[in-house]
C-alpha positions as CSV (number, residue, x, y, z in Angstrom):
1,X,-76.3,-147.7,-52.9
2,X,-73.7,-145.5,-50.4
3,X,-73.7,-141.9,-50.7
4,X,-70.5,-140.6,-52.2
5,X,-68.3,-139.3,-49.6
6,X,-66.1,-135.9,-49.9
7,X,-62.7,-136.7,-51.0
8,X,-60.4,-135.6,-47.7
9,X,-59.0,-132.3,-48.2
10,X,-55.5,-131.2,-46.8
11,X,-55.4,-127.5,-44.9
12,X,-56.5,-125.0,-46.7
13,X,-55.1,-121.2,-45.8
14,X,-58.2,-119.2,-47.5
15,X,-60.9,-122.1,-46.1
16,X,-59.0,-121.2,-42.4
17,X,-59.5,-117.3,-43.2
18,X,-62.7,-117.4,-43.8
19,X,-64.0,-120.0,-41.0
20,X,-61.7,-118.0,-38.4
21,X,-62.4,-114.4,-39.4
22,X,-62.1,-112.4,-36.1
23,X,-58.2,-113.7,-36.1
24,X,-57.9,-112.9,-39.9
25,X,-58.8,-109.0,-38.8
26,X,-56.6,-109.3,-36.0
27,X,-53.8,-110.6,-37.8
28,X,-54.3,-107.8,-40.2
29,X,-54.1,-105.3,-37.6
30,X,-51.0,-106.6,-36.1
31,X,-49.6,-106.7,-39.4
32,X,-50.2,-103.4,-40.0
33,X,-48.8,-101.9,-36.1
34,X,-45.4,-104.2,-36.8
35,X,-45.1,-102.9,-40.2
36,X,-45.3,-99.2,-39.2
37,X,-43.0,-99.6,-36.0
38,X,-40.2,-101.7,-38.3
39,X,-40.3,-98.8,-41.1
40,X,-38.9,-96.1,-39.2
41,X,-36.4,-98.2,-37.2
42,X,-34.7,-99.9,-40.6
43,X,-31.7,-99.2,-40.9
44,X,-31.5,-96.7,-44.7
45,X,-27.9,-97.1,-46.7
46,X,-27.4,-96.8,-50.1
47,X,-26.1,-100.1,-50.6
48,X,-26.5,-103.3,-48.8
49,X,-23.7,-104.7,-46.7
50,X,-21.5,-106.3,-49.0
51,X,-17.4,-107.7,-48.2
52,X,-15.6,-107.9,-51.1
53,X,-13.2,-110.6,-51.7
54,X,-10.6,-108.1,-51.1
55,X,-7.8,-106.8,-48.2
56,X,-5.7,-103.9,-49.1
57,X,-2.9,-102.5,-47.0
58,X,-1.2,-98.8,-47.2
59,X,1.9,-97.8,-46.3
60,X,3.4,-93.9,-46.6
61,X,7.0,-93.2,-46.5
62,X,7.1,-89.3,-47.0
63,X,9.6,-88.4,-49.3
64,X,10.4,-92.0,-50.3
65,X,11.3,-92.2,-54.2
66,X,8.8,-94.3,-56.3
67,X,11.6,-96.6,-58.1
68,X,13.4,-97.3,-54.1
69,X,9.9,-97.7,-52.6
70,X,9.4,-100.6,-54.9
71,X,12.5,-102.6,-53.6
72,X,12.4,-101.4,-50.2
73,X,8.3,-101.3,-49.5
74,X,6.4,-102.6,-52.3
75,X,8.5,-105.7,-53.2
76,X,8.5,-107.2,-49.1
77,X,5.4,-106.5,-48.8
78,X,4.2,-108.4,-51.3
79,X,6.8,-111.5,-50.0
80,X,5.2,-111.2,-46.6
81,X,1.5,-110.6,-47.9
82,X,1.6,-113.7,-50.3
83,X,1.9,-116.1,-47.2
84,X,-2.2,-115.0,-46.1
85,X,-3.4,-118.2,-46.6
86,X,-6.2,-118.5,-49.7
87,X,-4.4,-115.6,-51.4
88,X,-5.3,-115.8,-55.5
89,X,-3.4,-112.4,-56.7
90,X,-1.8,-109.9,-55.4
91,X,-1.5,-106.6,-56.7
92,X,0.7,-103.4,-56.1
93,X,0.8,-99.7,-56.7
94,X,4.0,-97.4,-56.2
95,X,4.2,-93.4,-56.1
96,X,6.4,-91.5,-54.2
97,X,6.3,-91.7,-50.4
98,X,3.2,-94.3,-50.9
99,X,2.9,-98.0,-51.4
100,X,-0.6,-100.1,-51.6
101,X,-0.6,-104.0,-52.0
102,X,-3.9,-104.9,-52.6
103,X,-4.7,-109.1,-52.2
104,X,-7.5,-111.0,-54.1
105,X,-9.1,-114.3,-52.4
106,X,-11.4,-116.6,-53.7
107,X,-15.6,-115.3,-53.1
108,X,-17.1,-117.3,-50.6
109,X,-14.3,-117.1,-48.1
110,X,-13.9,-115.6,-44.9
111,X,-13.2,-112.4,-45.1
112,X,-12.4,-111.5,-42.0
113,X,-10.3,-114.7,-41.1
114,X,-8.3,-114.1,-44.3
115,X,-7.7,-110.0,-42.8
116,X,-6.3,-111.5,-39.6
117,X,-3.8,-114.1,-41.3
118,X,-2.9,-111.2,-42.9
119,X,-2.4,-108.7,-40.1
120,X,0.0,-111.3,-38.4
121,X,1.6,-111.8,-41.7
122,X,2.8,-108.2,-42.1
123,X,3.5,-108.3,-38.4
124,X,5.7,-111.0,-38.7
125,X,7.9,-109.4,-41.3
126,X,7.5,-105.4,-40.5
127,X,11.1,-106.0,-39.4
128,X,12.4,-106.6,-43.2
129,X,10.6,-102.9,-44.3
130,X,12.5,-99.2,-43.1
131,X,11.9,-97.6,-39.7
132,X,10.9,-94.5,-41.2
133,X,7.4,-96.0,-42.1
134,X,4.3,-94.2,-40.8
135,X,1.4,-96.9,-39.5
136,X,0.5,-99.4,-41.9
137,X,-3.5,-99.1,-43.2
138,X,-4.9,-102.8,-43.2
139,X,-8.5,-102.9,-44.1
140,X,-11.5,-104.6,-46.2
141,X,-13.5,-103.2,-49.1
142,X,-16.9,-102.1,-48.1
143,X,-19.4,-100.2,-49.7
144,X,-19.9,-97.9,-46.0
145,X,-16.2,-96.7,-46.2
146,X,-17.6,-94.5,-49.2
147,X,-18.3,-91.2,-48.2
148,X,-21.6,-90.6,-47.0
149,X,-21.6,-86.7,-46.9
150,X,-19.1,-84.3,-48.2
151,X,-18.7,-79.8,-48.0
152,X,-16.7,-77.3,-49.2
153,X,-15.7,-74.7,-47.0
154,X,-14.8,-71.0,-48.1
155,X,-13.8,-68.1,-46.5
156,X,-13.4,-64.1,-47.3
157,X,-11.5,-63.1,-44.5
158,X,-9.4,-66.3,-43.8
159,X,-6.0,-67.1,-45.5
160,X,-5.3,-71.0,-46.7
161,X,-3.4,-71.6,-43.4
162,X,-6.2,-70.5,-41.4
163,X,-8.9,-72.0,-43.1
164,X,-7.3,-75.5,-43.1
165,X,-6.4,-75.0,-39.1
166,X,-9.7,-73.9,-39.0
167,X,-11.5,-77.2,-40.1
168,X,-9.0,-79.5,-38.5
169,X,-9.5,-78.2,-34.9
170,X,-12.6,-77.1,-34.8
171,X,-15.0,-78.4,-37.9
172,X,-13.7,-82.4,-38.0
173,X,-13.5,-82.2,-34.3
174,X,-17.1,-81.2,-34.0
175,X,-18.7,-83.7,-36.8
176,X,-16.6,-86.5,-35.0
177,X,-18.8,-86.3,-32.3
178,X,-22.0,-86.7,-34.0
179,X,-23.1,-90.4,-33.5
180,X,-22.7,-93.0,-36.0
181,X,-19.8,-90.8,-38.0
182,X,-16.6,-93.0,-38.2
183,X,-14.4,-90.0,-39.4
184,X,-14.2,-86.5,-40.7
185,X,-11.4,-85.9,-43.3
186,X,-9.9,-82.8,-44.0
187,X,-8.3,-81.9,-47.1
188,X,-7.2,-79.4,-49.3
189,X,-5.4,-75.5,-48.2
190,X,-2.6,-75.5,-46.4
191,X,-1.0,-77.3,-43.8
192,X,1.2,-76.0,-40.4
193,X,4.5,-77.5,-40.3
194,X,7.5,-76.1,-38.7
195,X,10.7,-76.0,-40.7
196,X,14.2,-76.9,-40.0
197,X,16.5,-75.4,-42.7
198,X,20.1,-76.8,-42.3
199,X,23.5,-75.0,-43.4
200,X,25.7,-77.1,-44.2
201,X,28.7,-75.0,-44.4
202,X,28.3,-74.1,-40.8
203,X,27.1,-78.3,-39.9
204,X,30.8,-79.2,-41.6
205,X,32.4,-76.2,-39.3
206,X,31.2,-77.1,-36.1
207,X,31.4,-81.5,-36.8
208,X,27.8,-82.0,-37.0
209,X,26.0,-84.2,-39.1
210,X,22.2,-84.6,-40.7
211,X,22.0,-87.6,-38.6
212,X,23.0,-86.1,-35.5
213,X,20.3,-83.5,-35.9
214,X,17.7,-86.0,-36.5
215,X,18.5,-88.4,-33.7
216,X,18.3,-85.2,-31.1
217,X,14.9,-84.4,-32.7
218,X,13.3,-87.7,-32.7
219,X,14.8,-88.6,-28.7
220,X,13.8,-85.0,-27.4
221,X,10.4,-84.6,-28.6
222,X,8.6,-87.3,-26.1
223,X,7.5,-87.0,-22.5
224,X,8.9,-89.6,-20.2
225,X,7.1,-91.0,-17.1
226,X,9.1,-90.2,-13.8
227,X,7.6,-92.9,-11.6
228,X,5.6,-91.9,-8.4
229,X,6.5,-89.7,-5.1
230,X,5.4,-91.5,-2.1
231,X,4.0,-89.0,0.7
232,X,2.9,-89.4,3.6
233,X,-1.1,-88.4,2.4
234,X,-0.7,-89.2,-1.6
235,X,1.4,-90.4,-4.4
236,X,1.9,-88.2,-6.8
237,X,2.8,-89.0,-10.8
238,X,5.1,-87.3,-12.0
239,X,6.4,-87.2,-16.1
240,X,9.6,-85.2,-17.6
241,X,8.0,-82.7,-20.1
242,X,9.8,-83.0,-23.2
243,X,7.5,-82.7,-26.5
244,X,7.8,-79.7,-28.3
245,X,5.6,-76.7,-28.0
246,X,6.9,-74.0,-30.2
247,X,9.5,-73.4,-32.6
248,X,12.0,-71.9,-29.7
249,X,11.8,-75.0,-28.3
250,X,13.2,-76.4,-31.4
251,X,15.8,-73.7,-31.4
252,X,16.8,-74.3,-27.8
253,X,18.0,-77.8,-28.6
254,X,21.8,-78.5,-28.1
255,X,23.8,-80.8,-30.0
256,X,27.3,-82.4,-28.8
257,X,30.0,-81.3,-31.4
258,X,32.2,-83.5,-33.3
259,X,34.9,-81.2,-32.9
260,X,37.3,-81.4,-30.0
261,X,39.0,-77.9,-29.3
262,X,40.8,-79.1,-26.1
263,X,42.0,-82.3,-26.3
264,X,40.8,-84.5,-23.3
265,X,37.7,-82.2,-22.4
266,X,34.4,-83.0,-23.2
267,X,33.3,-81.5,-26.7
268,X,31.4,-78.0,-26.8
269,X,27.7,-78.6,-27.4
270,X,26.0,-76.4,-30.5
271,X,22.5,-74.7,-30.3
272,X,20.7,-75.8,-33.6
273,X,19.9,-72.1,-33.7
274,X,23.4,-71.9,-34.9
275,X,23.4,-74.3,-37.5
276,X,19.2,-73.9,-38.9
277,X,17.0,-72.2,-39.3
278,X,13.6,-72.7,-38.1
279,X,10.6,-71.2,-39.3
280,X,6.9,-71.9,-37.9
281,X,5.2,-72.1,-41.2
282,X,3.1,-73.6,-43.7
283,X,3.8,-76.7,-45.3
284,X,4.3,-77.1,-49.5
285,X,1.0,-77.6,-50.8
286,X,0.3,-80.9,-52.8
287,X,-3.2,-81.2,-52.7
288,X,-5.4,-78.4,-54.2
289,X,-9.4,-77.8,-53.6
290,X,-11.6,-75.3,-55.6
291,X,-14.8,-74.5,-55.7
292,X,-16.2,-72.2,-58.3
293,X,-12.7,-71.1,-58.6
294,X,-11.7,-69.8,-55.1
295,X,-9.9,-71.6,-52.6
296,X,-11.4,-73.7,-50.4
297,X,-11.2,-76.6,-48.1
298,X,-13.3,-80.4,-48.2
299,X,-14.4,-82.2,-45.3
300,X,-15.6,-86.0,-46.0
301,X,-17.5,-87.6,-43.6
302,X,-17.9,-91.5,-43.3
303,X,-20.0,-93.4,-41.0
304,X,-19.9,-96.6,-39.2
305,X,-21.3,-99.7,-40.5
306,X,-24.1,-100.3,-38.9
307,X,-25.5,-96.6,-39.0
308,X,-28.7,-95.1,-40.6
309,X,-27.3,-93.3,-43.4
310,X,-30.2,-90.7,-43.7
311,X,-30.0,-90.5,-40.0
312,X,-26.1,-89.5,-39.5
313,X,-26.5,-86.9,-42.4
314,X,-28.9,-85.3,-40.4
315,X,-27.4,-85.0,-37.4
316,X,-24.5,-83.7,-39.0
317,X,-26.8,-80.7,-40.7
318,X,-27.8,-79.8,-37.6
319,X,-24.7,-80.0,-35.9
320,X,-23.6,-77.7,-38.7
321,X,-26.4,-75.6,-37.9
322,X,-25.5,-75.6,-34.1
323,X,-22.3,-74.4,-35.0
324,X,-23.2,-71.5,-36.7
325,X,-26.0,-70.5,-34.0
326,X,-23.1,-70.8,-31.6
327,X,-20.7,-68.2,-33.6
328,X,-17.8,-71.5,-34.4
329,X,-18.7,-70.7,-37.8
330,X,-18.7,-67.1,-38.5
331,X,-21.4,-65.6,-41.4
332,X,-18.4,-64.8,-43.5
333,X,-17.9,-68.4,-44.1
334,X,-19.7,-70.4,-46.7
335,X,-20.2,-74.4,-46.8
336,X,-21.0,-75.8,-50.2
337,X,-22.8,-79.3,-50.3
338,X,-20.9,-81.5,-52.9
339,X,-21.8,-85.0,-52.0
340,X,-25.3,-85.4,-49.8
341,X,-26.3,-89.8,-50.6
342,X,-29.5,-89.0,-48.1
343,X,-31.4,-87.1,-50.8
344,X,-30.7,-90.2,-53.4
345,X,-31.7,-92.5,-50.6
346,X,-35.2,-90.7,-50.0
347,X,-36.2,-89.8,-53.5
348,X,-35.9,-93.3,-54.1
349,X,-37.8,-94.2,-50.7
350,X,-40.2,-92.0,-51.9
351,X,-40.0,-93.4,-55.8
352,X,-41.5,-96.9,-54.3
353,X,-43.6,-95.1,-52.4
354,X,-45.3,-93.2,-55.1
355,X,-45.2,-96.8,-57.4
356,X,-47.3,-98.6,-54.6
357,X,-49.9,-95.7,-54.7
358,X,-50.2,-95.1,-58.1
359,X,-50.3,-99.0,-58.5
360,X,-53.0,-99.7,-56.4
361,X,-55.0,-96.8,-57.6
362,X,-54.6,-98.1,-61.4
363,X,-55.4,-101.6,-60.1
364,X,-58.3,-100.4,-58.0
365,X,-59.5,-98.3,-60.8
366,X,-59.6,-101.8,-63.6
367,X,-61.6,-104.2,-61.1
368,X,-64.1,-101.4,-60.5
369,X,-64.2,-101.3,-64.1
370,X,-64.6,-104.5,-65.1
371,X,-65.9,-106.4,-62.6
372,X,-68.0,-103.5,-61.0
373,X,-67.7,-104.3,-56.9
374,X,-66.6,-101.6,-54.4
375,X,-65.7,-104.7,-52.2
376,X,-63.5,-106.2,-54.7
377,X,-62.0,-103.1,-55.5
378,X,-60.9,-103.0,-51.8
379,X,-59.3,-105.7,-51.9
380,X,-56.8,-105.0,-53.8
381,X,-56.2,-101.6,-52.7
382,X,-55.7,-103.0,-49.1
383,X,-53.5,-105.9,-50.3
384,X,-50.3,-103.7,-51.6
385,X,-49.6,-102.0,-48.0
386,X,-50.3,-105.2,-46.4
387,X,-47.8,-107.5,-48.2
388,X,-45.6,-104.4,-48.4
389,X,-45.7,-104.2,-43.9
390,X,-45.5,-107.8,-44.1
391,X,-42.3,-107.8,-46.3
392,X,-40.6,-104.6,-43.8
393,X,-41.3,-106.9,-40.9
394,X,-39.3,-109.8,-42.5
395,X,-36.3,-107.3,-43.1
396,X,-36.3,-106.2,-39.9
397,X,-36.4,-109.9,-38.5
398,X,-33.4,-111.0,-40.7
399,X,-31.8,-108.1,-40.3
400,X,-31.8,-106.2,-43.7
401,X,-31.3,-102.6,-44.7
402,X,-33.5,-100.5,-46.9
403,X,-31.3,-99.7,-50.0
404,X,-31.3,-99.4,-53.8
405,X,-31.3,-103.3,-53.7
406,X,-34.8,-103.8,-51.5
407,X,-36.2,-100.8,-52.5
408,X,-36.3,-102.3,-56.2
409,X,-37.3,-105.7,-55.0
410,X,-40.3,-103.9,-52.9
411,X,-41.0,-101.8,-56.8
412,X,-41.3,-105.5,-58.0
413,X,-43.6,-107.1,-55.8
414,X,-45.8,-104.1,-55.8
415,X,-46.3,-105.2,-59.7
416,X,-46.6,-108.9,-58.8
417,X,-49.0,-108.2,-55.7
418,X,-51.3,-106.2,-58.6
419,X,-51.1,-108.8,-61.1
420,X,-52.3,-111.8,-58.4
421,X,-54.7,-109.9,-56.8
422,X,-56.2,-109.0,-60.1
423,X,-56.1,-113.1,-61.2
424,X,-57.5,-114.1,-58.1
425,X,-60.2,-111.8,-57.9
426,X,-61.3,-112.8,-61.3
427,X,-61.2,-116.4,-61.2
428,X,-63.3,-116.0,-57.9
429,X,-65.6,-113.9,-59.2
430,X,-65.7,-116.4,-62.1
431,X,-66.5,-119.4,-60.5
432,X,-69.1,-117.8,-58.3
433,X,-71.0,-116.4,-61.3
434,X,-70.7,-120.2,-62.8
435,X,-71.7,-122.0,-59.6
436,X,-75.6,-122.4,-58.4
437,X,-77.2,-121.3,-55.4
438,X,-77.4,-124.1,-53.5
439,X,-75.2,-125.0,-50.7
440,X,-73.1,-126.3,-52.7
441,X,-71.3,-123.2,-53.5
442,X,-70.2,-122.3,-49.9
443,X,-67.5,-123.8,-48.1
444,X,-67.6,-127.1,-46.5
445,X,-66.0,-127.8,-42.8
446,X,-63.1,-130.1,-45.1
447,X,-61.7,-126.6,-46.3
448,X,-63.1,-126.8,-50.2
449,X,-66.6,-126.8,-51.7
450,X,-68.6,-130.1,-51.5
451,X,-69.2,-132.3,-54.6
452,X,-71.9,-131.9,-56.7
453,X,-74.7,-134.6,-56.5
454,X,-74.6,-137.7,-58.4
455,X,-76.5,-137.5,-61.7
456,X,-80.2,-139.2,-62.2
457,X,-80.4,-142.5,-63.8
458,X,-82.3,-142.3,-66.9
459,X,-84.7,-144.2,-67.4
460,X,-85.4,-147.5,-69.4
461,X,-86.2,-147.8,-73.4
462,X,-88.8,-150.2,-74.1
463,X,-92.5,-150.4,-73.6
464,X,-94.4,-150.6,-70.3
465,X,-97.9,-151.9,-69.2
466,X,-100.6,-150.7,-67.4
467,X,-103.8,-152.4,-65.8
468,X,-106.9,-150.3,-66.4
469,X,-109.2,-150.5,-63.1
470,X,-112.5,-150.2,-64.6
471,X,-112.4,-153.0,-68.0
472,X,-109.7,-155.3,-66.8
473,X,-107.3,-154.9,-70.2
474,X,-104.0,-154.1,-69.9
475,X,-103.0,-151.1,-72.6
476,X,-98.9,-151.3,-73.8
477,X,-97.3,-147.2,-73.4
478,X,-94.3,-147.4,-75.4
């Protein structure tokens, strides 16, 4: 009779391990360096990347009536906007001097195709809205444009005017150039603004109109480019100056009269001092920011897209600090922290990381219990980081962020790496208890443990005889 053969086994991942252990540990190891160099170059947000099926567009018509903004803004924009091609619903919202069309496609879509179709669509019919329209906003809803860090500044020495000049020139300027911040917003105090206060009892008595006024206004304040001066060595540029730099610039300006006194001469021109007055100011104040009750004005700061949240914060803290060193930011002045997402971000960083250690200590803790092996216990206390490394390493491949998403994924698979680790162990330990000595237990070169030997036959009921050497006789055994 053949001896039975070992069924063919297929490749076996633990049988390769074990054979090829000197690559196992090396593996291991590089696991482990990877894993390390991937965690501190991930980029940290506190929510993945994630396009809504959504495009809004803003427009601001200051001092533009709610119920004409509808027919004049609102109602062609939403004519234009519903050509974007896979459109589902549109949807508007009017106040005064502000207009915002918001347009719904179907998820799944390209977002940013559908944002180009409509960017040409609203430049194809920016004719059909007024000229008095300040640049259209067209963007995409993503989580980054929330803010990421936010202050109140306060001031005992400073009035509202100052303050707000204050953190326009100097404090958004600053955190602008911080790397990865998209923008600094400024809001709240007051605002300069230079006023132009018209008579009209002394416009009807020269022949001047509001219109007049505002055409001189809009076509004096620009520089205009002069063209080049050839030399003989160099050609200069040259420009024609024209933008307004103080309010007696603004009186200065002349304006042709309507009234004739000679007839056949040229009409007298009119200083606008004559007909306004003009007062370098502060503008009326809409928008109101308190903090603790006094005064005070909010920066927001956004990032980009693709910045490390945790990472920008902290660059703007010390650029903060920099400031202050420097004397930009006098002692007087207090800045409040209202909005800060890095310290959500790390506490829950360091949540997982506390989950994974306590795990594998409570999991290290019930095998030594119950099955009473040091070794074993290892095991499992060595596979959490490992899987853990392995799992950063695929993020970083792939290119994934650590947020609340994958940090609560990570939480998960900490429990699920426990609760294998603990099965496998005991159905090893199990089957080694249960299985003999022999070589049969170890693992054959096919990747799985041999079969056992075939059984003895048993032998044959019935009787059986037996010659006896010395008489002759034959005696029956049963």
């Amino acid at each position: 009779m053949q001896a039975m053969q070992p069924p063919a086994q297929g490749f076996s991942i633990s049988a390769a391990a074990i054979r090829r252990h000197v690559a196992t540990l090396v593996l291991t190891i590089a696991v482990v360096v990877l894993g390390i160099f991937f965690v501190s170059r991930l980029q940290v947000d506190l929510l993945p990347q994630i396009t809504y099926p959504r495009i809004g567009v803003e427009v601001r018509a200051p001092g533009v009536d709610p119920e004409v903004a509808v027919d004049q803004i609102t109602r062609p924009l939403e004519e234009v906007l519903s050509a974007t091609e896979g459109v589902e619903q549109i949807f508007s919202r009017t106040r005064e001097g502000f207009s915002r069309v918001d347009l719904f496609f179907r998820p799944g879509g390209n977002i940013d195709r559908a944002l180009n179709d409509a960017v040409a669509a609203f430049n194809r019919g920016r004719n059909q809205l007024p000229d008095n329209l300040e640049e259209a906003r067209i963007f995409k809803f993503d989580p980054s444009q929330l803010p990421l860090y936010e202050f109140a500044l306060t001031s005992t020495m400073m009035t509202d005017l100052e303050l707000r000049t204050f953190a326009d020139e100097e404090i958004a300027r600053e955190l602008s150039l911080v790397p990865g911040v998209a923008v600094a917003d400024v809001a709240g105090g007051v605002e300069e603004e230079i006023q132009v206060n018209l008579d009209p009892v002394r416009m009807q008595a020269v022949g001047i109109g509001i219109t007049d006024v505002l055409r001189v206004l809009r076509d004096r304040n620009q520089d205009v480019s002069g063209g080049r001066i050839t030399g003989s060595a160099d050609e200069p540029l040259i420009r024609t100056v024209g933008q307004f730099r103080s309010a007696d610039d603004i009186r200065e300006l002349s304006i042709i009269s309507g009234n004739r006194l000679v007839p056949g001469q040229p009409a007298p021109r009119v200083y606008l001092r004559d007909v306004a007055e003009i007062n370098d100011g502060a503008a009326e104040q809409r928008l109101f920011a308190r903090l603790n009750g006094k005064t005070a004005v909010k920066v927001t700061v956004q990032k980009q897209p693709d910045a490390n949240s945790i990472a920008v914060i902290r660059g703007i803290k010390q650029k903060l600090a920099e400031l202050r060193q420097l004397g930009v930011i006098r002692d007087e002045m207090t800045i409040v922290e209202t909005v800060d997402e890095s310290q959500f971000i790390s506490n829950a960083i360091n949540n997982v990381i506390a989950a994974g250690l306590i795990g594998s200590l409570l999991a290290g803790l019930a095998v030594l219990l119950f099955l009473g092996s040091l070794r074993q216990t290892l095991v499992i206390i060595l596979a959490i980081p490992l899987s853990t490394l392995a799992a950063v390493i695929l993020m970083a491949m792939f290119g994934l962020s650590l947020n609340i998403f994958s940090l609560g994924g990570l939480a998960l698979g900490v429990g699920i790496v426990v609760d294998n680790s603990i099965v496998m162990l005991e159905a090893i330990v199990k089957g080694t208890y249960q299985s003999s000595p022999a070589p049969s237990s170890t693992i054959s070169s096919h990747g799985s443990c041999p079969p056992p030997p075939p059984p003895k036959k048993p032998p044959k009921k019935g009787c059986t005889t037996k010659r006896n050497a010395k008489s002759g006789r034959r005696t029956k055994k049963p």
